[in-house]
SEFIZA-3560 file (N, C-alpha, C; in Angstrom, 3 decimals):
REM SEFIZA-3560
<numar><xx>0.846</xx><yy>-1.171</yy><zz>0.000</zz><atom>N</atom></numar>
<numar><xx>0.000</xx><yy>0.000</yy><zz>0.000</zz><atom>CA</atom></numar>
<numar><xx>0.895</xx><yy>1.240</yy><zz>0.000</zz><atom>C</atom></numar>
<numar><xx>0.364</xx><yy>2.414</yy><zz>-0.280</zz><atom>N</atom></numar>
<numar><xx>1.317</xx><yy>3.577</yy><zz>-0.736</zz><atom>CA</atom></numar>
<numar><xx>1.436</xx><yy>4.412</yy><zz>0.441</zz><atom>C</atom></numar>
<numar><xx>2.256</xx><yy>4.919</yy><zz>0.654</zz><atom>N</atom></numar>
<numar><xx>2.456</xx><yy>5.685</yy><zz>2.133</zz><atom>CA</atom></numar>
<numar><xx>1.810</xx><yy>7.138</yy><zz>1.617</zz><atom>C</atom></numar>
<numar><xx>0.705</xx><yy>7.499</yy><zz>2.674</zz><atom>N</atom></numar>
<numar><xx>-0.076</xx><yy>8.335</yy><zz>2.675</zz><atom>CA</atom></numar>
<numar><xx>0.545</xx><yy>9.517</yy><zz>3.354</zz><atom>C</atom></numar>
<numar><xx>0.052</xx><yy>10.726</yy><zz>2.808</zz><atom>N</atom></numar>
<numar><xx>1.124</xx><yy>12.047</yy><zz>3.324</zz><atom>CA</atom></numar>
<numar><xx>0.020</xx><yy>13.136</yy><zz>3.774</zz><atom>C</atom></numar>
<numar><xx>0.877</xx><yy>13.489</yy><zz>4.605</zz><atom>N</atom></numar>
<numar><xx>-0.734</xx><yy>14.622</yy><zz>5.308</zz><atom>CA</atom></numar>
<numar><xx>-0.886</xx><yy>15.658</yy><zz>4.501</zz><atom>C</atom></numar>
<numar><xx>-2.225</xx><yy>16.284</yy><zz>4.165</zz><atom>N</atom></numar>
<numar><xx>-2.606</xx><yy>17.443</yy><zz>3.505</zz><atom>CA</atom></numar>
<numar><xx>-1.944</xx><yy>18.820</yy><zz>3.622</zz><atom>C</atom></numar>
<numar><xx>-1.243</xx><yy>19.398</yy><zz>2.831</zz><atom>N</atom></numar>
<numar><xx>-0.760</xx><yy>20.404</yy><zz>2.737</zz><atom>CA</atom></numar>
<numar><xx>-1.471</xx><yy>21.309</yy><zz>3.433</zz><atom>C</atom></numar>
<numar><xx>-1.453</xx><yy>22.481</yy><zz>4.159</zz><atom>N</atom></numar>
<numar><xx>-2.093</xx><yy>23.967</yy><zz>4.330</zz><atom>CA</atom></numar>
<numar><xx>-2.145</xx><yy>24.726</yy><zz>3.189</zz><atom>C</atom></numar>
<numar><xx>-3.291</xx><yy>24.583</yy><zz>2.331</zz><atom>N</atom></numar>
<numar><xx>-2.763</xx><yy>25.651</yy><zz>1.113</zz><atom>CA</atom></numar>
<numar><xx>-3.147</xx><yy>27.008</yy><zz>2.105</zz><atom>C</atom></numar>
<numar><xx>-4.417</xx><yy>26.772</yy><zz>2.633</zz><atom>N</atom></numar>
<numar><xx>-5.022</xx><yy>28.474</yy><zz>3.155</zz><atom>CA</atom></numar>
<numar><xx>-3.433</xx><yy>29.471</yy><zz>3.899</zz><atom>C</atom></numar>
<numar><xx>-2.771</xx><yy>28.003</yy><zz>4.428</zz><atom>N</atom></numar>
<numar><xx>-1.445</xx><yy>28.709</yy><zz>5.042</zz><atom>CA</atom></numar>
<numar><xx>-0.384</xx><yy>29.654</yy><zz>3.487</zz><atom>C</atom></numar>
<numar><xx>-0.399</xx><yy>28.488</yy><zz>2.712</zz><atom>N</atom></numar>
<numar><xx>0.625</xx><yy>28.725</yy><zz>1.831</zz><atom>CA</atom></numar>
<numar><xx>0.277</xx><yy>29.698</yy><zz>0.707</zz><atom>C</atom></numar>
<numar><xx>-1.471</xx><yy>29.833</yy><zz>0.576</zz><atom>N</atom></numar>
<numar><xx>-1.766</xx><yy>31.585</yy><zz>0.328</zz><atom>CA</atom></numar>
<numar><xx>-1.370</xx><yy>32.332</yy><zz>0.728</zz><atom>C</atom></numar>
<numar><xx>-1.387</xx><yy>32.704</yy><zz>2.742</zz><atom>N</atom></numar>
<numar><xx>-1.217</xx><yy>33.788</yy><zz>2.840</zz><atom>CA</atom></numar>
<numar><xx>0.264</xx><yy>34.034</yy><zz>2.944</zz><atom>C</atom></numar>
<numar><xx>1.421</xx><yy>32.925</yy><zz>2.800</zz><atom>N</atom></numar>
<numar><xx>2.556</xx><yy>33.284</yy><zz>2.362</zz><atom>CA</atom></numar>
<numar><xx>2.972</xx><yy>33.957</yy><zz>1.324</zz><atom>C</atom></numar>
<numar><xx>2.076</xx><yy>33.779</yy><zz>0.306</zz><atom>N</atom></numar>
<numar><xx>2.365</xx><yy>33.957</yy><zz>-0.757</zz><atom>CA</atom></numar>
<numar><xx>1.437</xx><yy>35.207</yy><zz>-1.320</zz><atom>C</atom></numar>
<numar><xx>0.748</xx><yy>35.813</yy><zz>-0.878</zz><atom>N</atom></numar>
<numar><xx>0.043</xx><yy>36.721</yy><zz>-0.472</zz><atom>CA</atom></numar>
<numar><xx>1.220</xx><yy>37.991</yy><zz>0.142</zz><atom>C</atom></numar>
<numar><xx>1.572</xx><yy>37.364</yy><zz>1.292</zz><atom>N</atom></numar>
<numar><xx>2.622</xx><yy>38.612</yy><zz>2.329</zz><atom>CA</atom></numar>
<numar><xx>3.936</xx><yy>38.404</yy><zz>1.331</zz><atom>C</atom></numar>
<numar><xx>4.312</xx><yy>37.533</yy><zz>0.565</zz><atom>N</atom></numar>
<numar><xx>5.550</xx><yy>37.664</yy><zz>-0.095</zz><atom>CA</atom></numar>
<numar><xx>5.391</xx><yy>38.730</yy><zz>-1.337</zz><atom>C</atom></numar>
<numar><xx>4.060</xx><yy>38.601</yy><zz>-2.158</zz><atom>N</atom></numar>
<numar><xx>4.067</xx><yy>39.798</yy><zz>-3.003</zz><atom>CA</atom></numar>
<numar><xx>3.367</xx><yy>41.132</yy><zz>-2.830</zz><atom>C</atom></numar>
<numar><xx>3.113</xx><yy>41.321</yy><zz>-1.403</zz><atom>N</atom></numar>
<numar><xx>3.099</xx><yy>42.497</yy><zz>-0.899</zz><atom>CA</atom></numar>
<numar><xx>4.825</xx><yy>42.924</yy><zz>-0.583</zz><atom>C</atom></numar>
<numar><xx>5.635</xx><yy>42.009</yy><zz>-0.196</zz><atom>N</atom></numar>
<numar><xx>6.996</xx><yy>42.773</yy><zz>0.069</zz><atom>CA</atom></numar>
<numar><xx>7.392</xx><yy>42.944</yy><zz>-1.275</zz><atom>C</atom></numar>
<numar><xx>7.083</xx><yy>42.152</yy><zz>-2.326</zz><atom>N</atom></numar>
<numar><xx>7.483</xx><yy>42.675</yy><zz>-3.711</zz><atom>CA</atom></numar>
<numar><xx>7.555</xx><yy>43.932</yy><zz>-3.845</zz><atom>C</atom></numar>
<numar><xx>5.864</xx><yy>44.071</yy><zz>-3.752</zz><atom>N</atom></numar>
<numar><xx>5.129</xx><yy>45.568</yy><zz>-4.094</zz><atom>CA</atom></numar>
<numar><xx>6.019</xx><yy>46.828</yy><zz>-3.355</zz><atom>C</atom></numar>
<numar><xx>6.229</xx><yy>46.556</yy><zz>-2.173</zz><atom>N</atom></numar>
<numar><xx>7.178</xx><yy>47.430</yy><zz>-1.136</zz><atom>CA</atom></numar>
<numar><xx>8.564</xx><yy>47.707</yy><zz>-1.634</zz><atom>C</atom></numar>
<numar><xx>9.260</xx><yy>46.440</yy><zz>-1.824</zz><atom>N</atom></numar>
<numar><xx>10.967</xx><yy>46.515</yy><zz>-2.351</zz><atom>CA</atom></numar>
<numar><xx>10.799</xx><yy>47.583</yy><zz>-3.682</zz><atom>C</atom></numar>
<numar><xx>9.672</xx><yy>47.919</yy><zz>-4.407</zz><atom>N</atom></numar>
<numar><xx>9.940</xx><yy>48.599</yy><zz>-5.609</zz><atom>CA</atom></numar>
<numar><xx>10.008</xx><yy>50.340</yy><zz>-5.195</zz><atom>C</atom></numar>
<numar><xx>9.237</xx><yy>50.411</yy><zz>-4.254</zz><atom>N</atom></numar>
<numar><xx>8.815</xx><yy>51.623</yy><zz>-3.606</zz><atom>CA</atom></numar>
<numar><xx>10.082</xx><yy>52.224</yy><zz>-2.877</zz><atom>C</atom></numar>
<numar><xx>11.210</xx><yy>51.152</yy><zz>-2.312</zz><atom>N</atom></numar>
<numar><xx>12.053</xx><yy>51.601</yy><zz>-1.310</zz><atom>CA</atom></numar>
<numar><xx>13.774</xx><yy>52.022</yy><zz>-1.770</zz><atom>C</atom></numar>
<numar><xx>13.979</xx><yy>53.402</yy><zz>-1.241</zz><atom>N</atom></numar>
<numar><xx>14.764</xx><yy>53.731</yy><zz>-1.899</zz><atom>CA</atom></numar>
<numar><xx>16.169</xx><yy>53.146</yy><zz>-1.750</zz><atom>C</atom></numar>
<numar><xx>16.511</xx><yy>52.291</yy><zz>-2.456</zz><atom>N</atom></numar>
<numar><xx>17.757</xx><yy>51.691</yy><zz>-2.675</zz><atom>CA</atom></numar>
<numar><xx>18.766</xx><yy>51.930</yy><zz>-3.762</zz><atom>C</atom></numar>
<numar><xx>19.657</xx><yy>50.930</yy><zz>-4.173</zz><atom>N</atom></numar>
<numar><xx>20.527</xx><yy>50.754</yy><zz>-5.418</zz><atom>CA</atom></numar>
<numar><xx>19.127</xx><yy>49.876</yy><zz>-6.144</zz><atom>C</atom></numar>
<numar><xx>19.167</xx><yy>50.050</yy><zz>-7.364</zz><atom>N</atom></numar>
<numar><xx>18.677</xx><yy>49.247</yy><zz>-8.707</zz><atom>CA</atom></numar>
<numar><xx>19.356</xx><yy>47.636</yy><zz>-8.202</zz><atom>C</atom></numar>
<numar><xx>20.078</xx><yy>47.643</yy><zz>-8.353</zz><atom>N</atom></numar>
<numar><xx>20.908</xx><yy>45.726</yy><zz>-8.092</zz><atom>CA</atom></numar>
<numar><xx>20.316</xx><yy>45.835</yy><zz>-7.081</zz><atom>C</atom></numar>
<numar><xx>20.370</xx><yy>46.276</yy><zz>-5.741</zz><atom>N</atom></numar>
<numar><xx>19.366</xx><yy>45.850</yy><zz>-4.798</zz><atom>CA</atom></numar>
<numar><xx>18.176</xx><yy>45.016</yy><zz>-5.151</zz><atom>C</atom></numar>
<numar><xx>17.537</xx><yy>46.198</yy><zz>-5.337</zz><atom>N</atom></numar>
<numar><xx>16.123</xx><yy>45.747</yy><zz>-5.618</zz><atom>CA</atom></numar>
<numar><xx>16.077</xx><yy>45.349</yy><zz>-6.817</zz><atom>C</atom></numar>
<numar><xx>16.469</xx><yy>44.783</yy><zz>-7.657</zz><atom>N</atom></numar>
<numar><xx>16.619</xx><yy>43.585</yy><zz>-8.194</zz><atom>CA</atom></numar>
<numar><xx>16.607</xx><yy>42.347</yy><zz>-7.706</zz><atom>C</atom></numar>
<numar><xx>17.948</xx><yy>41.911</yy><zz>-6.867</zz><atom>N</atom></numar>
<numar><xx>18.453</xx><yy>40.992</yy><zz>-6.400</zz><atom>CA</atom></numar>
<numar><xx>17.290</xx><yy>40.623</yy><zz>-5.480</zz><atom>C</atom></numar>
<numar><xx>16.690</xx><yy>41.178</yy><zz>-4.908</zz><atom>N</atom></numar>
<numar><xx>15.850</xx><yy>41.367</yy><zz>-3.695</zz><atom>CA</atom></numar>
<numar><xx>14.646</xx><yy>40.217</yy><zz>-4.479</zz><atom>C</atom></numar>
<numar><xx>13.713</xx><yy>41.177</yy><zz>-5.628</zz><atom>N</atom></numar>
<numar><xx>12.815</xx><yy>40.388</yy><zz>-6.223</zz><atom>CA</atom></numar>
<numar><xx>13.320</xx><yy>39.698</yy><zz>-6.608</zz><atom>C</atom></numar>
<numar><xx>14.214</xx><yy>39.082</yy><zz>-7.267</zz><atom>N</atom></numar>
<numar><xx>14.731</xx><yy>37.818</yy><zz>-8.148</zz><atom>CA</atom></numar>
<numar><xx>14.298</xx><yy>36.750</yy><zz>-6.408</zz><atom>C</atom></numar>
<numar><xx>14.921</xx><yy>37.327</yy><zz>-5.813</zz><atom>N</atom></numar>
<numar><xx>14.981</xx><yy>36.215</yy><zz>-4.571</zz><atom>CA</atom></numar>
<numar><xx>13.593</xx><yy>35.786</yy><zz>-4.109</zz><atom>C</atom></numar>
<numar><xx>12.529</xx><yy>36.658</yy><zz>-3.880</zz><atom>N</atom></numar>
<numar><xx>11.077</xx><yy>36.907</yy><zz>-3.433</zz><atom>CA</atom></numar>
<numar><xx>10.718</xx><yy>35.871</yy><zz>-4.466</zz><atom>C</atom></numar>
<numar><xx>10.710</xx><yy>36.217</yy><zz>-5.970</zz><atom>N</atom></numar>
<numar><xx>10.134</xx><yy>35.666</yy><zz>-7.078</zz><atom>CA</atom></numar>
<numar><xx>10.398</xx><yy>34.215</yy><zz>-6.761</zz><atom>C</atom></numar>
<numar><xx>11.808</xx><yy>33.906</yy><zz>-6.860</zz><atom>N</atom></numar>
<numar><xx>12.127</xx><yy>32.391</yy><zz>-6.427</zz><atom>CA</atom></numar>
<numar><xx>11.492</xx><yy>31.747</yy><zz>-4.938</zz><atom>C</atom></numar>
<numar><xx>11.211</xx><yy>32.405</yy><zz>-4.054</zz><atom>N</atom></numar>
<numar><xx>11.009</xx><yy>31.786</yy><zz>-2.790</zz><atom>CA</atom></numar>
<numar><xx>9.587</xx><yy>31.464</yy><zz>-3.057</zz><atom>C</atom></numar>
<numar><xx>8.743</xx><yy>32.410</yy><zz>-4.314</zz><atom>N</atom></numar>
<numar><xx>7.542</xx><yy>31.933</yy><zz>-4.356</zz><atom>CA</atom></numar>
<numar><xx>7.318</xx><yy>30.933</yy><zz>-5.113</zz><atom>C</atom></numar>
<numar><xx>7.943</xx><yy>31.065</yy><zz>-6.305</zz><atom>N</atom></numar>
<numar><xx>8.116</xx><yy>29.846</yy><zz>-7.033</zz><atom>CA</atom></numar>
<numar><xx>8.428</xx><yy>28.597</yy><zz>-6.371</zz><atom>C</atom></numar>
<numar><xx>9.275</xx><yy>28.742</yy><zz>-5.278</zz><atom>N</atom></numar>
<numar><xx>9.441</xx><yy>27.408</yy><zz>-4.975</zz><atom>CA</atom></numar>
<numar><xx>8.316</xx><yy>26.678</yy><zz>-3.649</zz><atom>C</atom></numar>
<numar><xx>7.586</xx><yy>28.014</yy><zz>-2.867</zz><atom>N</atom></numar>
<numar><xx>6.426</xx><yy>27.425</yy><zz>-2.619</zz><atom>CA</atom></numar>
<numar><xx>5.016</xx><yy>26.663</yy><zz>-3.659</zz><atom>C</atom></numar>
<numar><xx>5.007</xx><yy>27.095</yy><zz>-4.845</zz><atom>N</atom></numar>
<numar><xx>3.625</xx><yy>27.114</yy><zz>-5.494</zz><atom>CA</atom></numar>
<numar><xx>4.276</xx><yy>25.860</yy><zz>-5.932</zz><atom>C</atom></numar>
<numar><xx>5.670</xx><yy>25.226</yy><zz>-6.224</zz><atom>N</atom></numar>
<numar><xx>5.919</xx><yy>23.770</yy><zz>-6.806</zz><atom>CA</atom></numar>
<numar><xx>6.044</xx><yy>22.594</yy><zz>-5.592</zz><atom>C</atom></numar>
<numar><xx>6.858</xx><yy>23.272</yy><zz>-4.482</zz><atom>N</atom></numar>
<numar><xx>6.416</xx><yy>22.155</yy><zz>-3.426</zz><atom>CA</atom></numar>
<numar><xx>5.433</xx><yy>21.742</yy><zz>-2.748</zz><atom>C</atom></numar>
<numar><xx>4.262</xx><yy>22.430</yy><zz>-2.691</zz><atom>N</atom></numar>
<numar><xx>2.859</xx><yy>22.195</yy><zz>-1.990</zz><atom>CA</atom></numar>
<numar><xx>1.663</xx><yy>22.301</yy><zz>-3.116</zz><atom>C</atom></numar>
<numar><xx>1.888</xx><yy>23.449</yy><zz>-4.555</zz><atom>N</atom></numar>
<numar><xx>0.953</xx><yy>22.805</yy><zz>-5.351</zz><atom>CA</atom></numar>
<numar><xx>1.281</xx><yy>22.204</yy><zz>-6.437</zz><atom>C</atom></numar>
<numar><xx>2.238</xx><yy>22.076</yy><zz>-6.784</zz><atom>N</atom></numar>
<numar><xx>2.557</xx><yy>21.007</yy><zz>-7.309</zz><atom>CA</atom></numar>
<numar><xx>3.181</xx><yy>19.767</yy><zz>-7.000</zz><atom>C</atom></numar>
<numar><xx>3.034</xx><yy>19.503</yy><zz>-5.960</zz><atom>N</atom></numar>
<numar><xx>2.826</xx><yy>18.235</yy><zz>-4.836</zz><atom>CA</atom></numar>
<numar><xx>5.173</xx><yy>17.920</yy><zz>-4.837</zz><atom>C</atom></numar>
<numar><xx>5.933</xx><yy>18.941</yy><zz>-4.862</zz><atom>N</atom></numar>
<numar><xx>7.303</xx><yy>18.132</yy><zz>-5.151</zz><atom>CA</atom></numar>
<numar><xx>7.825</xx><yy>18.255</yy><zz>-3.491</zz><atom>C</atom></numar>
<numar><xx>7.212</xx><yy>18.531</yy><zz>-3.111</zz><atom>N</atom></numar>
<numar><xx>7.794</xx><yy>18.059</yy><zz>-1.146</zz><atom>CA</atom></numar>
<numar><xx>7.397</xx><yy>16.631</yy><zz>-1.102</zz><atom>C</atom></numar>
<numar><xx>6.573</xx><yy>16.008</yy><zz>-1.534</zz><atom>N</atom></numar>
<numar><xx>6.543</xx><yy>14.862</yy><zz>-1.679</zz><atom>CA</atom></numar>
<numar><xx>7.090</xx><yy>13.552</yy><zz>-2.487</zz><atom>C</atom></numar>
<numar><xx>7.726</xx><yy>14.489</yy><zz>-3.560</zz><atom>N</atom></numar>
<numar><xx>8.131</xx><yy>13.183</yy><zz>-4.521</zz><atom>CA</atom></numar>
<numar><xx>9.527</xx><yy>13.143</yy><zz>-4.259</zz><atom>C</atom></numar>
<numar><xx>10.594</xx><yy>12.334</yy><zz>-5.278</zz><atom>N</atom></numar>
<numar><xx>11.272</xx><yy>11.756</yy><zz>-5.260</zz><atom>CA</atom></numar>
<numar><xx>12.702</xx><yy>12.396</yy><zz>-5.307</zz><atom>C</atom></numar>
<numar><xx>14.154</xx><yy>12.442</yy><zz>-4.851</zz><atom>N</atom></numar>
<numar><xx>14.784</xx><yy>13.951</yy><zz>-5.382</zz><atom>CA</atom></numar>
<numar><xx>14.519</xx><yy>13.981</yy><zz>-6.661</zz><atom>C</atom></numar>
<numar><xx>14.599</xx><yy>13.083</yy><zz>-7.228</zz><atom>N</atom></numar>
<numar><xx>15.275</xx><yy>13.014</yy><zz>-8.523</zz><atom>CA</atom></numar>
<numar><xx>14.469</xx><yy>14.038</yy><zz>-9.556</zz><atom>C</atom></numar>
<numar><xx>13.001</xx><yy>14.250</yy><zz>-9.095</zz><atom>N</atom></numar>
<numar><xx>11.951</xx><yy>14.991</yy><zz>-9.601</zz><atom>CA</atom></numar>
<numar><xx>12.450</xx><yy>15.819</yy><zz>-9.535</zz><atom>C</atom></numar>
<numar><xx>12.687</xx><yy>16.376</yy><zz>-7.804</zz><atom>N</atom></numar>
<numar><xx>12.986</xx><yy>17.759</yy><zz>-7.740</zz><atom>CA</atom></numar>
<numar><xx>14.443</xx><yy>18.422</yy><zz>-8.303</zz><atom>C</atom></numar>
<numar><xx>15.148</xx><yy>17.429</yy><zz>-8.630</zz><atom>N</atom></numar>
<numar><xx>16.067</xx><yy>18.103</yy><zz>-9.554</zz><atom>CA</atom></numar>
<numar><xx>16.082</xx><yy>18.066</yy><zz>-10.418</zz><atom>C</atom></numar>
<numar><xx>15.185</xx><yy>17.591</yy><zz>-11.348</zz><atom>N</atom></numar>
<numar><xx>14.618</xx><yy>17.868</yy><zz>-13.145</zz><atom>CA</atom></numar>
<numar><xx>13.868</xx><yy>19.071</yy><zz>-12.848</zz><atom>C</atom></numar>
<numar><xx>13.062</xx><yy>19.500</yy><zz>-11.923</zz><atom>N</atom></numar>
<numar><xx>12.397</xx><yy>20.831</yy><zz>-11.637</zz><atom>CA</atom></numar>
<numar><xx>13.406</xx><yy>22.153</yy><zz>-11.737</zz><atom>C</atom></numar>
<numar><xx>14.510</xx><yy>21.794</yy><zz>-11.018</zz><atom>N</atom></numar>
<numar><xx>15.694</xx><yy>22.577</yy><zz>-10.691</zz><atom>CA</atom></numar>
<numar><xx>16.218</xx><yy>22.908</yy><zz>-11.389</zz><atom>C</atom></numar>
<numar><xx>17.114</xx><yy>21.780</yy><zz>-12.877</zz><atom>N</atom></numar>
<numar><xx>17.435</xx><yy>22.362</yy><zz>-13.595</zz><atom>CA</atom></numar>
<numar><xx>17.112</xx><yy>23.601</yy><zz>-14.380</zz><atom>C</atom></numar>
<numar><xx>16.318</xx><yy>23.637</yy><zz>-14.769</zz><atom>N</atom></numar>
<numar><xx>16.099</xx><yy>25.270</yy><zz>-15.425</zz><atom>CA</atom></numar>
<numar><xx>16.515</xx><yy>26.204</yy><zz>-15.454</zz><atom>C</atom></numar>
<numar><xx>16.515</xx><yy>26.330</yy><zz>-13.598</zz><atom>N</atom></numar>
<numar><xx>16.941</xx><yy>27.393</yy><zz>-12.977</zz><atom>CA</atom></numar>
<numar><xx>18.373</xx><yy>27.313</yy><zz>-12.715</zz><atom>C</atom></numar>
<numar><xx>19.047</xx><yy>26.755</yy><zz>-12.754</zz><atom>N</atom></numar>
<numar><xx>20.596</xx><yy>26.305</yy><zz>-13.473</zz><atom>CA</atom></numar>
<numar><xx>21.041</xx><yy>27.007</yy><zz>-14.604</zz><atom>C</atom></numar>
<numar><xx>19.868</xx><yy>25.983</yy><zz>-15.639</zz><atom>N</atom></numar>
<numar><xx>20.439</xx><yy>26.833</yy><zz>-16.667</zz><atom>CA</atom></numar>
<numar><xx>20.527</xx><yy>27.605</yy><zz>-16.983</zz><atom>C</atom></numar>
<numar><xx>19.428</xx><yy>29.046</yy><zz>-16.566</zz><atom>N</atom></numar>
<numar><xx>19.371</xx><yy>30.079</yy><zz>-16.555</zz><atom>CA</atom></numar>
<numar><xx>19.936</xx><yy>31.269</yy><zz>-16.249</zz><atom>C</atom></numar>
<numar><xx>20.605</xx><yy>30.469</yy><zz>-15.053</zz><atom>N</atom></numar>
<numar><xx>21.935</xx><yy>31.443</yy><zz>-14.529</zz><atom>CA</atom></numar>
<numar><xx>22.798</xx><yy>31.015</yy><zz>-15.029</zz><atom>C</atom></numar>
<numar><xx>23.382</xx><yy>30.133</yy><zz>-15.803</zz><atom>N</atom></numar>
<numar><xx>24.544</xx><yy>29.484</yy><zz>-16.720</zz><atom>CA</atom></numar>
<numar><xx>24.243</xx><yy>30.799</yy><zz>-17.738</zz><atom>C</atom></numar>
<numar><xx>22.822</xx><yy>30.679</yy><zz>-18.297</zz><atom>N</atom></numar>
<numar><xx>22.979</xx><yy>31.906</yy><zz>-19.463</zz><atom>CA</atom></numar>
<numar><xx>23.347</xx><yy>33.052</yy><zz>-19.286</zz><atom>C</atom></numar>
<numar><xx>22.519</xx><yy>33.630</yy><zz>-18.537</zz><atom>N</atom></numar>
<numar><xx>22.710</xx><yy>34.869</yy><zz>-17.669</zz><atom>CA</atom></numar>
<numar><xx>24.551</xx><yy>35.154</yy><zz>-17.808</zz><atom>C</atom></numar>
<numar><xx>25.451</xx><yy>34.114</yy><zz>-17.100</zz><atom>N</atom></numar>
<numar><xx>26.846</xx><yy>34.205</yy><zz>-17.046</zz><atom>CA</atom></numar>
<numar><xx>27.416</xx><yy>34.592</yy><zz>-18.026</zz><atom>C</atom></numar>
<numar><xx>26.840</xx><yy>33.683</yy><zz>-19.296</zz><atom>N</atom></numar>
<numar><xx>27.639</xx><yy>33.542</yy><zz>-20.106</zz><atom>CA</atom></numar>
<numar><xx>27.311</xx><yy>34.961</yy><zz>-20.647</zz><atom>C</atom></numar>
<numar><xx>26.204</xx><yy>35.228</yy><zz>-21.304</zz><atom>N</atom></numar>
<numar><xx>26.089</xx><yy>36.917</yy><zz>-21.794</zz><atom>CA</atom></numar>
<numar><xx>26.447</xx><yy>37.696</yy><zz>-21.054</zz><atom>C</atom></numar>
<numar><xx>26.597</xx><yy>37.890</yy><zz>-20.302</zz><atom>N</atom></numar>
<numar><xx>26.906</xx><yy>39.106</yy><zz>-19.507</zz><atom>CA</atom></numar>
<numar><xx>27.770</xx><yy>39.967</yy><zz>-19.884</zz><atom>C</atom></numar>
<numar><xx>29.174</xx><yy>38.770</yy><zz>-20.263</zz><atom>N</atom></numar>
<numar><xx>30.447</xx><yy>40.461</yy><zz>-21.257</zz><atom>CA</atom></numar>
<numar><xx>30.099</xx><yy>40.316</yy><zz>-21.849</zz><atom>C</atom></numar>
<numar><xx>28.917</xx><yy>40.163</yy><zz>-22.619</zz><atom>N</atom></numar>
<numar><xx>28.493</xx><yy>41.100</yy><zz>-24.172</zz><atom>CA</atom></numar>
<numar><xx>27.646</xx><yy>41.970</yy><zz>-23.287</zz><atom>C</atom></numar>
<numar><xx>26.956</xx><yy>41.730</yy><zz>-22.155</zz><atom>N</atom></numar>
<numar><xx>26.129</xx><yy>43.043</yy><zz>-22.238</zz><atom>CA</atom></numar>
<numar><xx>27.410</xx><yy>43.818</yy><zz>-21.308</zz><atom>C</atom></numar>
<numar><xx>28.270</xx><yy>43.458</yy><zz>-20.620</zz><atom>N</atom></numar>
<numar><xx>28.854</xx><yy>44.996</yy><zz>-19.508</zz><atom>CA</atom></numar>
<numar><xx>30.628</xx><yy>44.947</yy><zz>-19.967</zz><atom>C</atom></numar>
<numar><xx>30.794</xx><yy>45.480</yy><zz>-21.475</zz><atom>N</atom></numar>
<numar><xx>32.307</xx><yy>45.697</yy><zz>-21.974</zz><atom>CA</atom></numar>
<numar><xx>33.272</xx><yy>45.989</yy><zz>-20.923</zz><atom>C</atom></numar>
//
């Protein structure tokens, strides 16, 4: 028989995700450096992303191996990011 896993809190993992893009909304408002608040949302963006895949898209539960086919992407993305970069900052 399959090992049964307790029900997520989504109502919880709304209002995380709820108070996380209210600090979005805030970090744009607050007077910093640009890379700041950049770096800031890139991070927010990811922390939400990675709630809405581990609880609704069920990957706190599965296997690593899932969660690192999920992962890659975001690998590669900053691989790209690297690599262009001296073309965009001479």
């Amino acid at each position: 028989m399959a090992d049964a896993h307790k029900e997520p809190n989504y109502i919880g993992v709304f209002w995380w995700l709820l108070a996380l893009t209210i600090l979005e909304i805030a970090v744009i408002y607050v007077p910093m450096a640009r890379m700041i608040i950049v770096i800031l949302l890139i991070g927010l963006a990811l922390s939400k992303a990675a709630l809405v895949g581990l609880y609704f898209m069920h990957l706190k539960f599965e296997r690593l191996t899932l969660g690192l086919i999920a992962l890659t992407p975001l690998f590669l993305c900053i691989f790209l990011i690297l690599m262009i970069s001296p073309d965009i900052h001479p």
